[in-house]
C-alpha positions in Angstrom: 29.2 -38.9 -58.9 27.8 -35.6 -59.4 27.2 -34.3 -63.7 27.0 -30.8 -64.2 25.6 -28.2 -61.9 21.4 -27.8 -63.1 20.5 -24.4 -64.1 17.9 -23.2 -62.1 15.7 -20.2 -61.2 13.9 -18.8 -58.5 10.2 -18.5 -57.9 10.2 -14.7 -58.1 12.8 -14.8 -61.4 10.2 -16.3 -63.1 8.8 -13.6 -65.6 5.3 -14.1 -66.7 6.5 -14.6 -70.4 8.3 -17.6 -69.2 7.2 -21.0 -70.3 6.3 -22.7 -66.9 6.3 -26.9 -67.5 4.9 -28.6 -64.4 6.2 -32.4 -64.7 4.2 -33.7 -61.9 1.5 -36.5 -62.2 -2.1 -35.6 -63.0 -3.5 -36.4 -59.4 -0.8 -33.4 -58.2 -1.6 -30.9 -61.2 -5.4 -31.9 -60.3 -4.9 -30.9 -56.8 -3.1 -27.4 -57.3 -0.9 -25.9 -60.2 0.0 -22.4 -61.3 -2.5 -21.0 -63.3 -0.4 -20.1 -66.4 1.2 -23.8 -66.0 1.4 -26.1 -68.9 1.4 -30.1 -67.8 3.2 -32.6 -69.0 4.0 -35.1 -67.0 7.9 -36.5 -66.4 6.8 -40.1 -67.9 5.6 -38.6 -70.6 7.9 -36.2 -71.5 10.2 -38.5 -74.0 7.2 -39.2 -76.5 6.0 -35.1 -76.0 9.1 -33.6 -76.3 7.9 -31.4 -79.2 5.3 -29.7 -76.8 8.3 -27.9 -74.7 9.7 -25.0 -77.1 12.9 -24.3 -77.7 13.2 -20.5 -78.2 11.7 -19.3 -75.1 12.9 -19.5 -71.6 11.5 -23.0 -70.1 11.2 -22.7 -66.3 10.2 -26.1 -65.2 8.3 -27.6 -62.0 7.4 -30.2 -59.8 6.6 -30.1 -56.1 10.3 -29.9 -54.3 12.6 -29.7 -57.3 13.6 -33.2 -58.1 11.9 -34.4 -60.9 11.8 -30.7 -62.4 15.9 -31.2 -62.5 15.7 -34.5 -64.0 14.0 -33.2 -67.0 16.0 -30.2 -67.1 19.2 -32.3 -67.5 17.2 -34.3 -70.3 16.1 -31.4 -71.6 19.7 -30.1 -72.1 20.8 -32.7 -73.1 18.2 -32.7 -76.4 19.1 -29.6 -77.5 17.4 -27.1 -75.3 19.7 -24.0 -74.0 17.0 -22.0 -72.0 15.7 -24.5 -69.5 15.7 -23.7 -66.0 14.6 -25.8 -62.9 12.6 -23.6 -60.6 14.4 -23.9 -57.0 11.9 -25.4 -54.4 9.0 -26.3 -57.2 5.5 -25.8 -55.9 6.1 -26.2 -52.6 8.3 -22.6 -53.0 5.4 -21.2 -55.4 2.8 -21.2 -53.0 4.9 -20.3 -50.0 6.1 -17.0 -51.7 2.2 -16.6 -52.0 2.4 -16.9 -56.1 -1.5 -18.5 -56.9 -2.1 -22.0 -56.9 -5.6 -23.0 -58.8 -6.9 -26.7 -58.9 -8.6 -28.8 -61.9 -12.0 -27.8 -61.3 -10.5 -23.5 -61.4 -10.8 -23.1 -57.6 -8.3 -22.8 -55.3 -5.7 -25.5 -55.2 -3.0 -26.8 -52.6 0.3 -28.4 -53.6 0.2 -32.2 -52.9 
């Protein structure tokens, strides 16, 4: 029932020099995202997959960690070796108090 165990990392593993790919709709990356995020929504992620590099470490996000481990398996299973799913997704990010800014550049919450 279960594939292979996802590779993940923790909020405060994630080094700044880190890739960090939020897959979450626009209305949730609207609301709140880490600033040094780069969007690109699970949907879309089959016709963009040469936006996600594959010689950096790829940490990537969604709110709880469910769609973020989704694309991580699809992810590995392209081709990409460092691709981690980030344990708890924003919902984790914010609690650990990492910043969390919104479309317009203010503050943001985690939808």
């Amino acid at each position: 029932m279960f594939g292979p165990r996802v590779p993940t990392v923790t909020v405060p593993e994630i080094t700044d020099d880190a890739y960090l790919l939020d897959v979450r709709e626009d209305d949730e990356w609207l609301a709140g995202h880490a600033p040094n995020a780069h969007h690109l929504p699970m949907t879309q992620l089959p016709t963009r997959l040469a936006e996600v590099p594959d010689n950096r470490e790829v940490a990537v996000i969604c709110r709880s960690g469910g769609r973020s481990a989704q694309v991580v398996t699809y992810l590995l299973r392209n081709g990409w070796e460092q691709v981690r799913n980030v344990e708890g997704g924003m919902g984790e990010w914010a609690a650990t108090g990492r910043p969390v800014v919104g479309g317009d550049g203010q503050p943001g919450k985690v939808l």
